[in-house]
C-alpha positions as CSV (number, residue, x, y, z in Angstrom):
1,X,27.6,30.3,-13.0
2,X,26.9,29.4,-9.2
3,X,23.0,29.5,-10.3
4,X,23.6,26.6,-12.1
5,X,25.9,25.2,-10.0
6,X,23.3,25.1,-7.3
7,X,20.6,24.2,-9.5
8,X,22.9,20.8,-10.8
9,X,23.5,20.0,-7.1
10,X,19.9,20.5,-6.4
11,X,18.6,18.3,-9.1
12,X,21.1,15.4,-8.3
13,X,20.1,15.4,-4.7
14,X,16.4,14.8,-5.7
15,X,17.2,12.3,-8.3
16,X,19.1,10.4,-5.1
17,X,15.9,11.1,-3.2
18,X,13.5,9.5,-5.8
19,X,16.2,6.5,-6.0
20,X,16.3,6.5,-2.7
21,X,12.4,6.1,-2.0
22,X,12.1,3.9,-4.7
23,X,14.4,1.5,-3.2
24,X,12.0,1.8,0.1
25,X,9.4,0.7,-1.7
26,X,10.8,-2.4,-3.5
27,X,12.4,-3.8,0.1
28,X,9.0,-3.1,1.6
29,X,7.1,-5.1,-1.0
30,X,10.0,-7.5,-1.2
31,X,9.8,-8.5,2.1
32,X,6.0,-8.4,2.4
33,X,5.6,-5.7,5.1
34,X,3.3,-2.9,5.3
35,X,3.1,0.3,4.9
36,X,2.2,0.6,8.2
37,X,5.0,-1.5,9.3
38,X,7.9,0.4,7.8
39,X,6.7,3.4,9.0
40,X,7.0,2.0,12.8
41,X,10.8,1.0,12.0
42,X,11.1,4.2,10.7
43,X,9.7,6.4,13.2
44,X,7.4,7.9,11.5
45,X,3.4,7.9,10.4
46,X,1.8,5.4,8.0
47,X,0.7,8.5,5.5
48,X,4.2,9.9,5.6
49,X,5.5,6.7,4.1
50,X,2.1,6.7,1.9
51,X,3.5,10.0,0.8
52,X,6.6,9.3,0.2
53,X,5.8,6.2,-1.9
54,X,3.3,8.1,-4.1
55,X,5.8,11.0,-4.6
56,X,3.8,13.8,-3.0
57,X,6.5,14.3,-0.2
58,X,10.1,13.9,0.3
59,X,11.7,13.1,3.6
60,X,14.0,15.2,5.3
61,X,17.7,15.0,6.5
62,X,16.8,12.6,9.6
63,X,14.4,10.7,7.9
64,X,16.5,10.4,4.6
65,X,19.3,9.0,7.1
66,X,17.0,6.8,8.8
67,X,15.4,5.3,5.2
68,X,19.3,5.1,4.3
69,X,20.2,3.2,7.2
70,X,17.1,0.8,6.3
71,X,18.1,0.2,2.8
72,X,21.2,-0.7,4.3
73,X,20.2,-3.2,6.8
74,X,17.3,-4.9,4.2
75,X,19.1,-5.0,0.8
């Protein structure tokens, strides 16, 4: 029972995280800017974004709260 408890809350917190960087990406093309220029808002390095964008990484808590908080400011 908590197995799949944990397993539910793990799955819907990396279907928010695949929302989440999708949304990155549709703002970033949206408003033009590149890849290179979200990762500077961000904090972070141009193939970390790459990564993100392509799905072969996920952020983590403080990055996740800065990409929130970018979302938020660009929707």
């Amino acid at each position: 029972m908590i197995s799949t408890l944990v397993y539910k809350m793990n799955n819907q917190i990396e279907v928010q995280m695949i929302d989440q960087l999708k949304q990155l990406g549709q703002i970033r093309k949206r408003l033009k800017w590149s890849q290179q220029k979200v990762a500077t808002e961000l904090g972070v390095s141009i193939s970390t974004v790459a990564r993100w964008e392509s799905g072969k990484s996920n952020p983590g808590n403080l990055a996740s709260d800065k990409i929130a908080q970018f979302i938020k400011k660009n929707k």
